[in-house]
C-alpha positions, 0 to 999 in steps of 0.5 A: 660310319665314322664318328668324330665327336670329340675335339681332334686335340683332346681325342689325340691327348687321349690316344696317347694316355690311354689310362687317362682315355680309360678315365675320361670313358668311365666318367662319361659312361657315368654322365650318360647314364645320369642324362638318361634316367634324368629324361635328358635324352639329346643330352645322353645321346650326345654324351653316348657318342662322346662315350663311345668314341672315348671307348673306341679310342682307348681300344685302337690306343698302342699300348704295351702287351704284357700279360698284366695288361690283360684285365684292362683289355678285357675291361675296354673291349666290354666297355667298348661292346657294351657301350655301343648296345647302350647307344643304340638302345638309346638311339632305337628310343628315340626311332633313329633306327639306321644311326643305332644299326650304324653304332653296332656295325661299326663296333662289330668292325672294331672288333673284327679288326682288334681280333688278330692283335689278341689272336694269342689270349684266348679270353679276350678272343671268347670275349669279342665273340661274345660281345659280336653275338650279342652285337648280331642279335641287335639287342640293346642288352648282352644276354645274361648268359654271356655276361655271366660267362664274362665276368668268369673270364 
């Protein structure tokens, strides 16, 4: 599945400034989540997939590697993981079981493939697993378990 909710240009801006796709993902997240609990829910699935390309874009975005760039890893991988349960929670309210399957597929192959890049940082390789558990189990929530073992990382 391949999602293309964001306009080519702006999406390729954001490629290129991923402090300002980090931005734009956070605002978005924020907006969703406001639809959401307004009752707006085409508008929260909308701005969800909006959410999550941004989200996915700032993980696949070439960046330094440097060993303080590590919280920001860290911090796009949870949004990138979390953002995907959320839409597809989202997406299972709204009985659109295949599109929400199809959200945590295409996250757990995002993961897979980033995984080598981190191959060498040991928190972020224990994160993507988690993040792939809590992915398999097809929750629309990450298991408190590994949420605490995250924010200890």
């Amino acid at each position: 599945m391949n999602l293309q909710r964001l306009c080519p240009v702006y999406r390729k801006w954001l490629q290129l400034n991923p402090s300002h796709a980090r931005e734009h993902r956070i605002a978005m997240q924020v907006q969703t989540q406001q639809a959401h609990q307004a009752g707006k829910y085409n508008e929260a699935r909308s701005l969800g997939y909006q959410t999550f390309e941004a989200a996915k874009v700032v993980l696949t975005a070439l960046q330094p590697v440097n060993d303080t760039i590590d919280k920001s890893i860290h911090e796009d991988i949870l949004a990138f993981g979390t953002m995907a349960m959320y839409l597809s929670s989202l997406l299972h309210k709204e009985d659109k079981k295949l599109e929400a399957h199809q959200i945590l597929q295409e996250c757990h192959q995002q993961l897979i493939a980033i995984l080598p890049l981190h191959a060498s940082k040991p928190s972020v390789c224990k994160l993507i697993y988690a993040i792939q558990v809590a992915l398999e189990q097809g929750s629309g929530a990450m298991p408190a378990e590994h949420q605490q073992a995250l924010m200890l990382h």
